[in-house]
N, C-alpha and C positions, 0 to 999 in steps of 0.2 A: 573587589570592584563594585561601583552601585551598579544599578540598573540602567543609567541612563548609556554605560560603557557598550557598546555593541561593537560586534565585528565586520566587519564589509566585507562583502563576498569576495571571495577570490580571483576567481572568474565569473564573468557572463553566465548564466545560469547553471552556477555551480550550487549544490543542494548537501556539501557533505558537512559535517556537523561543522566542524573549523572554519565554515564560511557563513554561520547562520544565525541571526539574532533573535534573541526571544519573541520577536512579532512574527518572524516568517516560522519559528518552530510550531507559535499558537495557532496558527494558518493550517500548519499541517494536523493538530490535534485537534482543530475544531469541529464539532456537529454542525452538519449541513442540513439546509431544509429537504422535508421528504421528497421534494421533483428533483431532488439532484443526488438522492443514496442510489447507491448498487443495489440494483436487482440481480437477485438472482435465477437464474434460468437454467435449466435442463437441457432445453433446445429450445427452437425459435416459435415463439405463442406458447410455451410450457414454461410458465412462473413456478418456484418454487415455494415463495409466500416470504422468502426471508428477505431479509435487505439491512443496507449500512448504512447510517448515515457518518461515519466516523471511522479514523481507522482501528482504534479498539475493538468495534463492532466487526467490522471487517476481519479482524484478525480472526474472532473467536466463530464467526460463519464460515470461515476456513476450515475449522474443525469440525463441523455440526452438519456441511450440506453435503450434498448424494457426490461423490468421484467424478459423473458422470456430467454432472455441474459446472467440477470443477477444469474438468477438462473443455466444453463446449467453450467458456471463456476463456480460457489458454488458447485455445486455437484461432478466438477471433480477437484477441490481444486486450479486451475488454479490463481485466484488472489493471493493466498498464494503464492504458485510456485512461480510467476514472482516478487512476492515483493522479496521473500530471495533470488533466483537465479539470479538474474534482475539487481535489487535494491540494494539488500544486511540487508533489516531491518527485522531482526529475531524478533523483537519487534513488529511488525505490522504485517506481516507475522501469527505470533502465536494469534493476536489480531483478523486475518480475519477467522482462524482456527478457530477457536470456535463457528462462525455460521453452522460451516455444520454438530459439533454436536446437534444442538439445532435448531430443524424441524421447533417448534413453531416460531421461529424467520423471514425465508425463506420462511414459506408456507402463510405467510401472505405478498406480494408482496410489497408493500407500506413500510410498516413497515421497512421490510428487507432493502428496498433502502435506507433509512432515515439511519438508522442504520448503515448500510455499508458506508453511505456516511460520517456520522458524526464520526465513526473510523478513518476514514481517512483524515479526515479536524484535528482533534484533533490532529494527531498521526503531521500532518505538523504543526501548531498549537505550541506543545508541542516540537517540533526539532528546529522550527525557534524562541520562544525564548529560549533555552538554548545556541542557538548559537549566539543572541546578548549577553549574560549576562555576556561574559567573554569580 
């Protein structure tokens, strides 16, 4: 297929690779300017100096900032937020959503990291080949 072959979403804001053309994928891999990366926080006025502007970055600040980080924005749904309002991936978004119903997942720190981190390697993973395959 060239390039110019795109697919049309599925549904109304459906984000799963099968509905997604290489403009809305470069959307989600783009470098944002710095008033609109992730901060990361500790707690509330406690920066921790890192931040994202991208989900690469993000991904790899998953691995590198304090549990306790990680947790403070689990609980205020903050990585969700900046993926769909940010980002734009309602797909990933609704995939990080689901840890902060699920305690068992978060209160074991490790775990949670591993987890969070493997959603989001996956979720690039799963973008970057559907957008060689056309």
């Amino acid at each position: 297929m060239t390039q110019n072959s795109v697919l049309a979403p599925l549904r109304e804001g459906s984000n799963t690779p099968n509905s997604l053309n290489r403009g809305i994928i470069a959307r989600f891999f783009r470098t944002v300017k710095t008033g609109n990366a992730f901060i990361f926080y500790e707690d509330i006025g406690n920066q921790t100096g890192d931040l994202a502007t991208n989900l690469f970055e993000f991904c790899r600040q998953i691995s590198e900032v304090t549990s306790k980080c990680l947790v403070f924005h689990l609980k205020r749904g903050d990585f969700e937020n900046w993926i769909r309002d940010t980002i734009g991936d309602m797909e990933l978004a609704n995939r990080i959503g689901k840890f902060k119903n699920n305690e068992l997942a978060w209160k074991e720190e490790a775990i949670f990291r591993n987890q969070l981190h493997a959603t989001v390697r996956n979720r690039i993973i799963e973008l970057s080949g559907y957008n060689e395959s056309y």
